[in-house]
C-alpha positions as CSV (number, residue, x, y, z in Angstrom):
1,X,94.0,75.4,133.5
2,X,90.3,76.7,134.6
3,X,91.7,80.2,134.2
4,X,92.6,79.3,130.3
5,X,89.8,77.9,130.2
6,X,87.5,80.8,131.0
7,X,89.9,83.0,128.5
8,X,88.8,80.2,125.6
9,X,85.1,80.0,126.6
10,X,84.8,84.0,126.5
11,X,87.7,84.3,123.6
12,X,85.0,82.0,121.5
13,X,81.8,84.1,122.6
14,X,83.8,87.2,121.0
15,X,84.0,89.0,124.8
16,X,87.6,89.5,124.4
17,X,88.8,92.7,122.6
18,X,92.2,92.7,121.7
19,X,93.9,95.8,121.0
20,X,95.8,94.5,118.1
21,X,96.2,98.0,115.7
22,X,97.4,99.5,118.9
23,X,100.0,97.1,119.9
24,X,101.3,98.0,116.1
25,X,105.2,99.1,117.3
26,X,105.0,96.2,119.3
27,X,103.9,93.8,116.3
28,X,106.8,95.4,114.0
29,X,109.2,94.9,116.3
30,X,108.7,91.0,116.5
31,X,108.5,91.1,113.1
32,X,111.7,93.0,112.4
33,X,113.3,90.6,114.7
34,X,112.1,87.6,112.8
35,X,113.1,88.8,109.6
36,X,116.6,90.2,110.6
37,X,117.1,86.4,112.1
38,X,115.9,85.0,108.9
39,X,117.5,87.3,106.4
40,X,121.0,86.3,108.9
41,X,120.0,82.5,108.3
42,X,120.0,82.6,104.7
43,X,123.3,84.9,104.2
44,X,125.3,83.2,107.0
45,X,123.7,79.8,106.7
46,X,122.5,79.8,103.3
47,X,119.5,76.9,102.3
48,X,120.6,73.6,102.3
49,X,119.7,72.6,98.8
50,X,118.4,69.4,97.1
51,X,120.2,67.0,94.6
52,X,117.5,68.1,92.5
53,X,119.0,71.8,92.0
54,X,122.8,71.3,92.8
55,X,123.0,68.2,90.6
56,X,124.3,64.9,91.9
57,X,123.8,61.3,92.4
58,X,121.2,59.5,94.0
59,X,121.2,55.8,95.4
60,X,118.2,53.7,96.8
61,X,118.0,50.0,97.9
62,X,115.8,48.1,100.6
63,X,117.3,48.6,104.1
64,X,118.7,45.5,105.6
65,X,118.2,44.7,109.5
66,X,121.6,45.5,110.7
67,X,122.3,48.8,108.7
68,X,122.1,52.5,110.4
69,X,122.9,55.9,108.7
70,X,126.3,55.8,109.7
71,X,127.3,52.7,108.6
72,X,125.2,53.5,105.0
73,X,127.1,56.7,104.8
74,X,130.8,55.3,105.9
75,X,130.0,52.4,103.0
76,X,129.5,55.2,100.3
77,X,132.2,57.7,101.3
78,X,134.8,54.5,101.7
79,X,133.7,54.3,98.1
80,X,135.3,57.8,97.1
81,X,132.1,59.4,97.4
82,X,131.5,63.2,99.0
83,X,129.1,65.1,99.9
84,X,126.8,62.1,101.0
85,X,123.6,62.9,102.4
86,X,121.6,59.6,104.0
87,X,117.9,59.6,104.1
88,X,115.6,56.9,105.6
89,X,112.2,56.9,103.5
90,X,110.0,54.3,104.8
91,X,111.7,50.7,104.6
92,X,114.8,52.1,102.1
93,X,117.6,54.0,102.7
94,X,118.0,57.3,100.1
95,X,121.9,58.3,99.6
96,X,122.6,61.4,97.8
97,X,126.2,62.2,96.6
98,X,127.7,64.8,94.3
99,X,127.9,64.2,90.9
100,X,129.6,61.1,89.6
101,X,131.0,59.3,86.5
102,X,130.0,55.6,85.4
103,X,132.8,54.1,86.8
104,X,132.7,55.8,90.3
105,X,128.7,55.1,90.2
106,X,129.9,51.5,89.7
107,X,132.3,51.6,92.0
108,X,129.6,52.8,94.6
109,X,127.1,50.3,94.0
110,X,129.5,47.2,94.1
111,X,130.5,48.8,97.9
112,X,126.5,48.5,98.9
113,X,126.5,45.1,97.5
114,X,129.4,43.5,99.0
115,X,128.6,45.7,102.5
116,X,124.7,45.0,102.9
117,X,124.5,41.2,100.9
118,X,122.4,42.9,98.2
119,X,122.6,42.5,94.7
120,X,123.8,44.7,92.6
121,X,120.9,45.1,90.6
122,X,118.5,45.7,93.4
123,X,120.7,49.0,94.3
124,X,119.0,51.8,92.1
125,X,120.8,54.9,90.7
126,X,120.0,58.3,88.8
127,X,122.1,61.2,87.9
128,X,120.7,64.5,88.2
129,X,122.3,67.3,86.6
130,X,121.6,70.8,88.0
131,X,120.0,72.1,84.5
132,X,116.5,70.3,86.1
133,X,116.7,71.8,89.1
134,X,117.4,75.1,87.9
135,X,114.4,74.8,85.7
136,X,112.2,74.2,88.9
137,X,113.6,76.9,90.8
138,X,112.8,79.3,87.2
139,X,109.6,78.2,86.9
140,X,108.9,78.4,91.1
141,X,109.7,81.8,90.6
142,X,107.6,82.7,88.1
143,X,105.0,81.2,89.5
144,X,105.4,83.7,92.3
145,X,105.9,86.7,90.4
146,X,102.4,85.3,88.5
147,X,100.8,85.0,91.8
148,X,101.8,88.3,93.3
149,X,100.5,89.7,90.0
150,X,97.6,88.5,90.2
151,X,96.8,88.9,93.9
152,X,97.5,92.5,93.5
153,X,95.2,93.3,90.8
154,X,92.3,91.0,92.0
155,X,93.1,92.7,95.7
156,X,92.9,96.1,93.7
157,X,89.4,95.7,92.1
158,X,87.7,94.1,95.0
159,X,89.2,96.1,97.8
160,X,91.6,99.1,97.7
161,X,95.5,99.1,96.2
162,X,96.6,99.6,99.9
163,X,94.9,96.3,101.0
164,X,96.6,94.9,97.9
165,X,100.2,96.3,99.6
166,X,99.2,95.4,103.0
167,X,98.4,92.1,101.6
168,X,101.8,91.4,99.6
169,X,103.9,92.7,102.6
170,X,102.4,89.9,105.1
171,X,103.1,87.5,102.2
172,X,106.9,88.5,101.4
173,X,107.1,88.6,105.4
174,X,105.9,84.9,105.8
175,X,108.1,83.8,102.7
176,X,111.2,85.2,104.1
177,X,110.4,84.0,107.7
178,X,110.1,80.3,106.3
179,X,113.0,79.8,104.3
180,X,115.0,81.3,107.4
181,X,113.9,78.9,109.2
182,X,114.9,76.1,106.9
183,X,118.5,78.0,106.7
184,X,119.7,77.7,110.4
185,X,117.7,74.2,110.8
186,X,119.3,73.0,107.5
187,X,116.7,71.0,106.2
188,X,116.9,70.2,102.8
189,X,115.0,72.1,100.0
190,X,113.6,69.9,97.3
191,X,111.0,70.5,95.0
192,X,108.3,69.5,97.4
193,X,109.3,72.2,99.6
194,X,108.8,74.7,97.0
195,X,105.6,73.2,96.4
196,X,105.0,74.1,100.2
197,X,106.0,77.4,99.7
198,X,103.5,78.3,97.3
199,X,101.0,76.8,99.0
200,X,101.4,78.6,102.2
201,X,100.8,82.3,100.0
202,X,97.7,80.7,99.0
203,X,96.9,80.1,102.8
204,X,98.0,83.1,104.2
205,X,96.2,85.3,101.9
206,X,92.7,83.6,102.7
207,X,93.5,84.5,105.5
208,X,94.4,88.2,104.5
209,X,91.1,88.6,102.7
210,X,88.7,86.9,105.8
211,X,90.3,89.9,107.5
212,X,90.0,93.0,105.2
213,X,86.5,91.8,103.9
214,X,85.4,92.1,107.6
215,X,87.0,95.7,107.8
216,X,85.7,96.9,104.7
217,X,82.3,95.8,106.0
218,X,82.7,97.9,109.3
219,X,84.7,100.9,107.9
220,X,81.9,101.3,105.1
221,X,79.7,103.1,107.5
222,X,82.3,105.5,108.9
223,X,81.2,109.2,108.1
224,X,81.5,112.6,109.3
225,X,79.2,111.8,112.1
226,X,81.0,108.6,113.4
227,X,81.5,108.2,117.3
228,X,84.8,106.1,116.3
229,X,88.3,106.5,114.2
230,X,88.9,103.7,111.4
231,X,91.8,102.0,114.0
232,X,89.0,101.7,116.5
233,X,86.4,100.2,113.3
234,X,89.6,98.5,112.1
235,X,90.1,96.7,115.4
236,X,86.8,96.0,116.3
237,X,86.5,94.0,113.0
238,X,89.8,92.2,113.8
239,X,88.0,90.8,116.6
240,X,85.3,89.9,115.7
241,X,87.0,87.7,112.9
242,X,89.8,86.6,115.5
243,X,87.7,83.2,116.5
244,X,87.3,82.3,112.8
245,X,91.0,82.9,112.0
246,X,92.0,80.5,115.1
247,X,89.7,78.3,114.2
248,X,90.8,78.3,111.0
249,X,94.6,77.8,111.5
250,X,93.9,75.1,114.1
251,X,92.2,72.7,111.6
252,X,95.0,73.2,109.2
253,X,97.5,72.5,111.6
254,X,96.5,69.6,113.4
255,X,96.6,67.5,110.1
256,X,99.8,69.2,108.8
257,X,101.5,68.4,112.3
258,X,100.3,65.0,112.1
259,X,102.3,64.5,108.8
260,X,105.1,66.3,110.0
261,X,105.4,65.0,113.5
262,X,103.9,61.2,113.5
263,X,104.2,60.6,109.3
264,X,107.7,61.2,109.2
265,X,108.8,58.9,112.6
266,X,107.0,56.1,111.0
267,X,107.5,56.2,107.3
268,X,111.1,58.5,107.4
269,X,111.9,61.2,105.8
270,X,110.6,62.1,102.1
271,X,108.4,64.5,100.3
272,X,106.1,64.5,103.0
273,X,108.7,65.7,105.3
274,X,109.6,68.5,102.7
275,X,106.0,69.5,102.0
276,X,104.9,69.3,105.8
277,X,107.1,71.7,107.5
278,X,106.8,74.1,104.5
279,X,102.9,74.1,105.4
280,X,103.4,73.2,109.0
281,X,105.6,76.9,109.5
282,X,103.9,79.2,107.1
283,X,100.7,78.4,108.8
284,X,101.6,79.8,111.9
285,X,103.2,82.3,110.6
286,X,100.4,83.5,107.9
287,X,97.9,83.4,111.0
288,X,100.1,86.1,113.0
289,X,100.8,88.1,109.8
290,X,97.3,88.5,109.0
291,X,96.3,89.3,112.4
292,X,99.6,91.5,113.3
293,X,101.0,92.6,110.1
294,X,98.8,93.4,107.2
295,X,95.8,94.8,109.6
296,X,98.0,97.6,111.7
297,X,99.8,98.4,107.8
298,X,97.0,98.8,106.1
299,X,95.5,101.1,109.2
300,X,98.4,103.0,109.0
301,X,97.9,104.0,105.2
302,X,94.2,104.6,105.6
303,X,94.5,106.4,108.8
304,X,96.5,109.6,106.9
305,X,93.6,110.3,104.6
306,X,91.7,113.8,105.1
307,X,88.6,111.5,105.8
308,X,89.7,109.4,108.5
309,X,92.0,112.5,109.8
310,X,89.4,114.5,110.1
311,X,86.9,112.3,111.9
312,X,89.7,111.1,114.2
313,X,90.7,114.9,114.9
314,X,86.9,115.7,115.8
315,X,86.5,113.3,118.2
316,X,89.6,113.8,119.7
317,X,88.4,117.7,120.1
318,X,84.9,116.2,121.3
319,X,87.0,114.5,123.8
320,X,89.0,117.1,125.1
321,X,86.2,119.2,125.3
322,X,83.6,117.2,127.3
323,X,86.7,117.1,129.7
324,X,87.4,120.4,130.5
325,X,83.6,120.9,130.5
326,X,83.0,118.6,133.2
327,X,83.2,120.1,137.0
328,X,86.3,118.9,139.0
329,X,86.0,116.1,141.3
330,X,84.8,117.3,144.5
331,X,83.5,120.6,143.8
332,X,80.2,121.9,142.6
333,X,78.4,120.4,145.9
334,X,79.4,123.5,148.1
335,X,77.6,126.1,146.1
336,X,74.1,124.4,146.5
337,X,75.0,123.0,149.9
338,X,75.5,127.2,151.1
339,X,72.8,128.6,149.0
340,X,70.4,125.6,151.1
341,X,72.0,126.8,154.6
342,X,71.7,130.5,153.9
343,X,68.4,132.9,153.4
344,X,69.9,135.4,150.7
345,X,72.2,133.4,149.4
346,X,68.7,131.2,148.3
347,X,68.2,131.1,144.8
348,X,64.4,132.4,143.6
349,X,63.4,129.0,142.9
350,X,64.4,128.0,146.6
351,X,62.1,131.3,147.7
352,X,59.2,130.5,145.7
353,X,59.2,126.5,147.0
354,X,59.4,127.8,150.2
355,X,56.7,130.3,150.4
356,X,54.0,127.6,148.9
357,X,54.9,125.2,151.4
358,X,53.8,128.1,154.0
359,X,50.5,128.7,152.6
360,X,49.5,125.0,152.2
């Protein structure tokens, strides 16, 4: 613990440089692994979709002492309904089937009644059809396309086009990363979690901009005289923004975890279950992206352009150079050591010290 401790205390006073531009195969190779995981979740797995897009019925009623989720779901599916999903949100029970006709609903509610002693009017139904859900999902996607838009061009104006790109590719990364996840843990997607998606792009793009704004700052005063290569400017600005971006995440977590973690045991699960782990996972994820993803990609572009080549190849020649010019280890002290010992062998300036020191 003492020795963590001493990594935070000197992580915080910025004494901690982290080669993260360098580590760059290492970065893309977690993050290939991620995605190829994810991008397997959603083609084998596939997301676990709401009643809000697939269509269905929905049930609610006050949750009497002695009923449990299996006993709520064995009610409804003696009933003749499929498909049933059971959800505890706060002091009710949520039941989700697929969709059914007036007498089936009927036929459902009368089975709650007689089961749990409630009345049949205290047992609330809706029918969803999937034409409202698949206007969420339209407009959730344009939303993004509108976003990506714009982040590109306002990227673009105040920065460079391959910020913009570096930017966009940490944000598809995180996207694609999150709804994996909720394909192989099967959570269910509801319009609150798309909510969370686009609030995590939001997020992780702050986050983005924190980052580049620092290098743009650093790399401004790289010339033809610099003593370092944008990667080492790059990095150094990575850095010193690291505490900021921890600091940053940390805050945003600890609430979002909260929600997740302690809202949800206590008040069940709902839309801020949904919302939650949407936030609670693209956090964590935006934080490494930005740090691990859209830095080392956008070196990588700049880092091939006849500026930053050429400075790079001079001091790599300036490098080479002062080490070939340097004597090797061990030798040079001979030379003087024999010209001291012998009388010829004296250099003039040896002769002329020496026949001063006879006349004084």
């Amino acid at each position: 613990m003492s020795r963590i401790g001493v990594i935070g205390r000197r992580l915080y006073r910025g004494e901690v440089d982290i080669d993260f531009v360098g580590r760059y195969k290492l970065w893309s190779a977690v993050s290939g692994l991620l995605l190829v995981i994810s991008i397997l979740g959603l083609i084998v797995q596939g997301l676990n979709l709401g009643v809000e897009f697939k269509g269905g019925s929905v049930f609610s009623f006050d949750k009497p002492r002695a009923s449990t989720i299996e006993t709520v779901r064995s009610t409804v599916e003696g009933a003749g309904a499929h498909q049933v999903s059971v959800q505890e949100a706060g002091n009710r029970w949520r039941v989700t089937t697929q969709s059914l006709s007036a007498p089936q609903v009927t036929t459902v509610q009368d089975a709650i009644s007689k089961e749990f002693g409630i009345a049949g009017n205290q047992v609330n139904k809706q029918i969803i059809g999937p034409t409202w859900g698949g206007e969420v999902l339209r407009k959730a996607v344009i939303g993004l396309i509108v976003f990506m838009i714009a982040i590109i061009l306002y990227l673009t104006m105040a920065f460079e086009w391959k910020m913009a790109l570096a930017a966009v590719v940490a944000l598809l990364h995180d996207l694609v990363i999150t709804a994996g996840i909720y394909a192989w843990s099967g959570f269910e997607v509801t319009p609150a979690t798309m909510l969370g998606f686009l609030t995590i792009l939001g997020y992780s793009l702050y986050d983005a901009v924190v980052v580049f704004d620092m290098i743009k700052e650093v790399t401004a005063k790289l010339g033809t005289t610099s003593k370092m290569t944008y990667t080492q400017a790059a990095n150094n600005a990575l850095n010193h923004t690291l505490i900021r971006s921890l600091n940053t995440s940390l805050v945003a977590i600890l609430p979002v975890a909260a929600i997740l973690f302690i809202g949800t045991t206590l008040f069940g699960a709902g839309t801020l279950k949904d919302l939650s782990l949407a936030l609670f996972v693209g956090m964590i994820v935006g934080t490494y992206s930005s740090l691990c993803v859209a830095t080392p990609l956008l070196v990588n572009l700049k880092e091939r352009e006849p500026k930053y080549m050429a400075i790079a190849k001079r001091l790599a020649s300036n490098k080479g150079g002062s080490a070939q010019d340097a004597p090797p280890a061990g030798k040079g002290k001979e030379p003087a050591a024999a010209a001291t010992s012998t009388g010829p062998a004296a250099s003039p300036n040896g002769a002329v010290s020496t026949q001063k020191r006879k006349k004084r």
